[in-house]
Backbone as a ProteinNet text record, in pm:
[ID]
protein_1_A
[PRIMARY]
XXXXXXXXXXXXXXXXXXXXXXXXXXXXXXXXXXXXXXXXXXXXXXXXXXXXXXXXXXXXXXXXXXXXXXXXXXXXXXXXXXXXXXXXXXXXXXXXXXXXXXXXXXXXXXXXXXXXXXXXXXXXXXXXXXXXXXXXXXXXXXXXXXXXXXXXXXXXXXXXXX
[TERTIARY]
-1937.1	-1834.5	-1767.2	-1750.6	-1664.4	-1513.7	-1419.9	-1263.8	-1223.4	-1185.5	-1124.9	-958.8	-867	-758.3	-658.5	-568.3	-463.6	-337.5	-235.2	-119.3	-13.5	116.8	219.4	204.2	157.1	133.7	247	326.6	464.2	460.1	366.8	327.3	477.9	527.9	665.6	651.9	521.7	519.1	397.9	354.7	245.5	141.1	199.1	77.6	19.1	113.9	94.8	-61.8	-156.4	-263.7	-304.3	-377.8	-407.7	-518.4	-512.8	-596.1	-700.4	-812.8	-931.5	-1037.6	-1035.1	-1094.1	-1109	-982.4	-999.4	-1127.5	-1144	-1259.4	-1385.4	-1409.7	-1543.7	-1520.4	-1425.6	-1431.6	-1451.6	-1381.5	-1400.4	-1497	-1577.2	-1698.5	-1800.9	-1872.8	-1923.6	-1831.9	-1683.6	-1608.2	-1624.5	-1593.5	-1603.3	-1453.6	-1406.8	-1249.3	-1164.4	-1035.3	-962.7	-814.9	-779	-605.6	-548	-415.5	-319.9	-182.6	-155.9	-91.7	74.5	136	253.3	301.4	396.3	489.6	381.5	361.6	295.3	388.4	540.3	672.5	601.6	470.2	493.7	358.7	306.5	217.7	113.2	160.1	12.5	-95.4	-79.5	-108.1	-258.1	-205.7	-286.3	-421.9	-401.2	-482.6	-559.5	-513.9	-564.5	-648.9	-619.3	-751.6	-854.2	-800.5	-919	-1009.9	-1027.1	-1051	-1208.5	-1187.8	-1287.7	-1347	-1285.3	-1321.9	-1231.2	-1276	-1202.5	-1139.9	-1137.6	-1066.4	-1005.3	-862.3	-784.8	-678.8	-622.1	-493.3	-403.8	-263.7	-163.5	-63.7	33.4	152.5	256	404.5	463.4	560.7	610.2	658.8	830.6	875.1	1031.3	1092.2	955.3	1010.3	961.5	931.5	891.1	1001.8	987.1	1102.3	1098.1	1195.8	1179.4	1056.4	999.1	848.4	750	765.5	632.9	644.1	756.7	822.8	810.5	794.5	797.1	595.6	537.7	378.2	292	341.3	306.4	343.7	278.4	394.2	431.9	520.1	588.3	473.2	388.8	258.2	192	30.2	-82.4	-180.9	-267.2	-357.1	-511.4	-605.1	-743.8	-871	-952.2	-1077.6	-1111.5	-1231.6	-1333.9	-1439.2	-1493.3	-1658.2	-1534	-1573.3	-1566.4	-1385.8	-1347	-1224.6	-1111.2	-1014.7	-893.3	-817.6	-766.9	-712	-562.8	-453.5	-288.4	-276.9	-173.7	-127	38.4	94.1	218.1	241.5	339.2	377.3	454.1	602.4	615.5	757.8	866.2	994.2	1042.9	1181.3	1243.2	1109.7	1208.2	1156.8	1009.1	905.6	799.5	716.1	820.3	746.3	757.1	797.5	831.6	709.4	631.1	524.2	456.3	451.1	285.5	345.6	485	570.3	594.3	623.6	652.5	598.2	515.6	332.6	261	295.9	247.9	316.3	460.3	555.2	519.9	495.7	476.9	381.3	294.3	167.5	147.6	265.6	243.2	152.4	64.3	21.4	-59.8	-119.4	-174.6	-329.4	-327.2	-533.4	-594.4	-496.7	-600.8	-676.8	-739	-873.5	-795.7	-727.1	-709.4	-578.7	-481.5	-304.1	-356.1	-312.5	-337.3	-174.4	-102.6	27.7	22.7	145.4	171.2	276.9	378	516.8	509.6	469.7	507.1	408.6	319.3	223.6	150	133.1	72.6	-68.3	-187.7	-300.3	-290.7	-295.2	-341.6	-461.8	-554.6	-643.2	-650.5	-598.9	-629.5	-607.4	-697.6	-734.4	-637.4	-561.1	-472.6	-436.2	-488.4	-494.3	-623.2	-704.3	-811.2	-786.7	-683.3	-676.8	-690.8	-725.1	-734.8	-635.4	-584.6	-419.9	-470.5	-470.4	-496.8	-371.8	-348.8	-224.4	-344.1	-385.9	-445.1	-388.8	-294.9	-158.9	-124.5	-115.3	-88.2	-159.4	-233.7	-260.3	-222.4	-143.6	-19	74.8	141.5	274.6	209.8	260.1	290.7	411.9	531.8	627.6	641.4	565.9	583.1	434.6	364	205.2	123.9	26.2	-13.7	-109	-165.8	-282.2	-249.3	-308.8	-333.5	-466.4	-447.2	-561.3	-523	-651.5	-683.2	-796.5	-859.8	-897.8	-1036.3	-1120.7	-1254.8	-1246.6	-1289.6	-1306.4	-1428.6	-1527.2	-1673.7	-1623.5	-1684	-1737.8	-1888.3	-1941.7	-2091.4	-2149.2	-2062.9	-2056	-2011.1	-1911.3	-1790.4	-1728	-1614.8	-1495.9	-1541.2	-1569.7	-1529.4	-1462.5	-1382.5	-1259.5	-1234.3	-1197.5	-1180.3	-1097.7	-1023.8	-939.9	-978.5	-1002.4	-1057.2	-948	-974.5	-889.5	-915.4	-812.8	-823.2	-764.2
66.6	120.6	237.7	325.1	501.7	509.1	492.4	465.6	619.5	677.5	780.7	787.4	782.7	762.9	902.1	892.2	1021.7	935	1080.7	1047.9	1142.9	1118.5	1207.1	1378.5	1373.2	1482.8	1538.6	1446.8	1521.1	1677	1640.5	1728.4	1712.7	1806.8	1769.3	1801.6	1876.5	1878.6	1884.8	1856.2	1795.5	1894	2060.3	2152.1	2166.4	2130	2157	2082.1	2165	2107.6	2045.4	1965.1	1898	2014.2	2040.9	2137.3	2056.6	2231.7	2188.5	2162	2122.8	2038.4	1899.9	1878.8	1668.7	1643.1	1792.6	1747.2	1721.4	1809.4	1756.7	1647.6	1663.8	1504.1	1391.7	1371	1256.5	1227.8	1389	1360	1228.3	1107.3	1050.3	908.1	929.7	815.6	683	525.1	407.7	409	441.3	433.5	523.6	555.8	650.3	581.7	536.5	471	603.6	608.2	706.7	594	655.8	553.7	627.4	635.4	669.4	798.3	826.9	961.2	1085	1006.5	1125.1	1197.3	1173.7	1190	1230.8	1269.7	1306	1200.6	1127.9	1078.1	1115.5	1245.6	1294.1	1306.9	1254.2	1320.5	1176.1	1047.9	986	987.3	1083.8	1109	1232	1286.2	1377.1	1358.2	1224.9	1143.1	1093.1	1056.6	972.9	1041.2	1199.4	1315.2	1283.3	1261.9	1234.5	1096.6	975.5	854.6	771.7	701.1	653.3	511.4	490.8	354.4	408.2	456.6	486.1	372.7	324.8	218	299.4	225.7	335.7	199.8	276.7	179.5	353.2	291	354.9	381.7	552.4	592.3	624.9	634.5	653.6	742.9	864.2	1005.9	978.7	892.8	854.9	819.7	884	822.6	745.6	698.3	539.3	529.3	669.6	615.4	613.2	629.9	624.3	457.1	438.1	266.9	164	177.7	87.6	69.6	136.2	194.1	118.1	148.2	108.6	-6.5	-93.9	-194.2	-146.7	-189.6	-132.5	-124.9	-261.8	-290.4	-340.6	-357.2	-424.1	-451.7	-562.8	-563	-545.2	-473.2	-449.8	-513.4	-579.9	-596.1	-513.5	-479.7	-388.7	-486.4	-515.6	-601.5	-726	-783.5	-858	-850	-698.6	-694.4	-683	-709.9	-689.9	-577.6	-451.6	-367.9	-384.3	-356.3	-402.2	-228.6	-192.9	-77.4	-29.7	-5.8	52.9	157.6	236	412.2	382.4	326.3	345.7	397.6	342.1	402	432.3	503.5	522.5	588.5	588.5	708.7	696	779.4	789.4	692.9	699.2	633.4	458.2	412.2	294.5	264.2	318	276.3	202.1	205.5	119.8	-56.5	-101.1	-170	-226.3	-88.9	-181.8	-220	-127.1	-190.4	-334.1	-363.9	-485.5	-624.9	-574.6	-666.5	-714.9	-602	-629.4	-651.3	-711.2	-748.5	-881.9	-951.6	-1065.9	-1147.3	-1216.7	-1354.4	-1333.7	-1208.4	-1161.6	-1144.8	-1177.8	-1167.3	-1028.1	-884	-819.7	-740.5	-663.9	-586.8	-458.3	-403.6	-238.1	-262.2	-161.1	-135.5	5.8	39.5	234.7	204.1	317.1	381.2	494.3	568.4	744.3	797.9	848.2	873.1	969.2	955.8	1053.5	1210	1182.2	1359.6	1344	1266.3	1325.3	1190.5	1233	1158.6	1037.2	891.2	813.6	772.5	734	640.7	557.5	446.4	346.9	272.1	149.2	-27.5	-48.2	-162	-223.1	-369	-488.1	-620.1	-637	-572.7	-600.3	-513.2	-497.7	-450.4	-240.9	-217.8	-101.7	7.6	57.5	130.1	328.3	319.6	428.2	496.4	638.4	724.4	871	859	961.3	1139.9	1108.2	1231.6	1340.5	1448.1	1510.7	1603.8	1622.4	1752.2	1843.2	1858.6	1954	1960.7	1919.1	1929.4	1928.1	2046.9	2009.4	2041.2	1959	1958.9	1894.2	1816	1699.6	1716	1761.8	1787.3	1890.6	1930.3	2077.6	2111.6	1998.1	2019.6	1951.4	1949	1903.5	1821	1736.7	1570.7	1480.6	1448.2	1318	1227.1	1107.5	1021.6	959	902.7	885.8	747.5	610.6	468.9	457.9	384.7	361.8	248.3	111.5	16.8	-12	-100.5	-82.8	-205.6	-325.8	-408	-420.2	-343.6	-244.8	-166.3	-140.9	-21.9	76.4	209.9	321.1	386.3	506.1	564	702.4	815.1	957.7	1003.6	1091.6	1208.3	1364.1	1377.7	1522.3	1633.4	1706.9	1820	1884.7	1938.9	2010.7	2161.1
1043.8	1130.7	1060.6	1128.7	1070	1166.2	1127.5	1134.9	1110.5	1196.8	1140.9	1107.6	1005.4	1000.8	980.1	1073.2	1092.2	1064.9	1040.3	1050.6	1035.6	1069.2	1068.9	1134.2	1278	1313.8	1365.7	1369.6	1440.7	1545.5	1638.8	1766.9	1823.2	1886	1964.4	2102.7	2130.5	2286.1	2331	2446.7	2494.3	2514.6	2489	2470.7	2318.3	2263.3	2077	2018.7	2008.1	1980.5	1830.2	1835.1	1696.5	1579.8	1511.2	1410.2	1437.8	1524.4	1554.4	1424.3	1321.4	1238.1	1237.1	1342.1	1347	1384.8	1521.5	1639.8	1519.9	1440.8	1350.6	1262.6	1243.8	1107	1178.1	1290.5	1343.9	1468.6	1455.6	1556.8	1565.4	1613.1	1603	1551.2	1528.1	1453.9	1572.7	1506.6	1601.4	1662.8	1593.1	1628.7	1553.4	1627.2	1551.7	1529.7	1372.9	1355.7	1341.5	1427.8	1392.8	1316	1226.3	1166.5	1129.2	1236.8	1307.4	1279.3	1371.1	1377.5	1408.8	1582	1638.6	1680.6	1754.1	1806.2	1944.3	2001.3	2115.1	2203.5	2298.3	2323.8	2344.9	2388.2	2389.6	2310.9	2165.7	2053.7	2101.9	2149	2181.1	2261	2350.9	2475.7	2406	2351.7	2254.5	2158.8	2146.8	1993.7	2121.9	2219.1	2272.8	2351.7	2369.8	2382.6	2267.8	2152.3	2049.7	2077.8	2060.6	2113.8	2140.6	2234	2352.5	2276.3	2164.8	2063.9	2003.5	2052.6	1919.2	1930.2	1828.9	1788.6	1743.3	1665.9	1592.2	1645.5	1526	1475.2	1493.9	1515	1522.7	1411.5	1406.4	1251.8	1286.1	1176.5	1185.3	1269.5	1302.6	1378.8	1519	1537.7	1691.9	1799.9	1915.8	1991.5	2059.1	2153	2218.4	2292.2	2357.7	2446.3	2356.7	2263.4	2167.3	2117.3	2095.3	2048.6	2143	2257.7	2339.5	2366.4	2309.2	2321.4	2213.9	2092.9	1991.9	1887.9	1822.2	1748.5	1645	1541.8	1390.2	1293.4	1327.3	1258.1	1305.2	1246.8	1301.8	1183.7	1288.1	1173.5	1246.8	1200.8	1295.3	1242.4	1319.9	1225.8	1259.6	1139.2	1131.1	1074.3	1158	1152.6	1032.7	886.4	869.6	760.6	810.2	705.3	824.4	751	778.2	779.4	840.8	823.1	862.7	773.2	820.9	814.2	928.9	925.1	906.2	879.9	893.9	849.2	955.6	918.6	779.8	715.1	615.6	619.1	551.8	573.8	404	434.9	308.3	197.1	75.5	-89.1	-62.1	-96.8	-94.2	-223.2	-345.7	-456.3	-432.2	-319.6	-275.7	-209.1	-80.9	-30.6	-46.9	-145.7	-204.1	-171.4	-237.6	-221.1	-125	15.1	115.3	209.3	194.4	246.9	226.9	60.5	54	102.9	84.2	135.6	273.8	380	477.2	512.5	437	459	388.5	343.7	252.7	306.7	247.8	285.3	454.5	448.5	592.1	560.4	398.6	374.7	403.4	427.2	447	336.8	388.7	262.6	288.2	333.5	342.8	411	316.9	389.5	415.3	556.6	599.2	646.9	564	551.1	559.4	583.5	607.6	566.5	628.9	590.4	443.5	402.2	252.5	277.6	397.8	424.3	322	222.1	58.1	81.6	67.1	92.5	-69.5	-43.7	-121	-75.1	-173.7	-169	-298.1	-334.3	-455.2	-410.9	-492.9	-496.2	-573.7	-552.4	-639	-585.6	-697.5	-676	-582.2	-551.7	-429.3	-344.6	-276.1	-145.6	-137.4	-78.8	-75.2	8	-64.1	-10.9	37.2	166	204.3	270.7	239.8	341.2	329.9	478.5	523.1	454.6	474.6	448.3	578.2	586.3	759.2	786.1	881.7	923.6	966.9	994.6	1026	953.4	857.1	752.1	669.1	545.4	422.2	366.6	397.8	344.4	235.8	194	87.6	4.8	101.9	40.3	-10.3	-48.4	-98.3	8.4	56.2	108.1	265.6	402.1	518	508.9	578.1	539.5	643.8	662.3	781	634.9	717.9	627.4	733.1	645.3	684.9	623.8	678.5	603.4	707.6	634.4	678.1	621.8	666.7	652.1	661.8	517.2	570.2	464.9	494.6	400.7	287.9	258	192.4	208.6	171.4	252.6	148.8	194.2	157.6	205.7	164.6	208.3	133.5	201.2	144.7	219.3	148.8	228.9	258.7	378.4	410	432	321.9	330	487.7	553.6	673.1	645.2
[MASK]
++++++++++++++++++++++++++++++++++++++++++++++++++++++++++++++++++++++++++++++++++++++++++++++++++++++++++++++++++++++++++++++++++++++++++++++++++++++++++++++++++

């Protein structure tokens, strides 16, 4: 399975298009996680434009119709793993933290977080800690990045510069 993972696009209006690079990275993807603070919905109809499975958790910059749409968190299979998602609040050097917290005792194989714009990918204790980072902002980041996780009887996972 090929997951394509986004986040923090903070689109604010429903013409504002997504950087036509998503369309290739995530050409051929099984599903697409946006993993919060799209702020506008369209940003949804817009992924499913690529394929028609996209999920997403909602981020701090989201407003009430995006909140009433999406949950705070989730958790997805992917064939035999567990994926927990949450956008991610408060200091950036905290994440990793409150990701796991909120994932206590939930068994999964992969936390996908966002909020900081800045792409992680590291294993720590087992689980595999991914933040796509933004394609559209770099306020916090050097670079613009979406994220690629294949499953294939193991998680792999990268961040694609955009």
């Amino acid at each position: 399975m090929k997951i394509g993972v986004i986040s923090d696009t903070h689109i604010t209006d429903k013409n504002e298009e997504l950087p036509p690079k998503i369309n290739d990275v995530f050409k051929g993807v099984d599903m697409i996680i946006h993993v919060g603070d799209l702020v506008d919905l369209s940003v949804l109809e817009k992924l499913k434009k690529i394929c028609p499975n996209v999920k997403g958790v909602q981020g701090n910059m989201d407003p009430h119709e995006v909140r009433v749409v999406l949950p705070e968190k989730e958790i997805i299979s992917a064939g035999k793993f567990k994926i927990g998602v949450i956008h991610g609040i408060g200091a950036p050097a905290n994440l990793i933290e409150f990701a796991t917290e909120a994932f206590k005792n939930s068994h999964v194989d992969v936390i996908l977080f966002g909020h900081s714009h800045n792409g992680t990918n590291m294993v720590k204790d087992g689980i595999l800690y991914f933040n796509p980072g933004s394609p559209t902002d770099k306020i916090y980041a050097k670079i613009n990045s979406c994220g690629i996780i294949e499953t294939n009887g193991k998680i792999e996972a990268r961040i694609i510069r955009i």
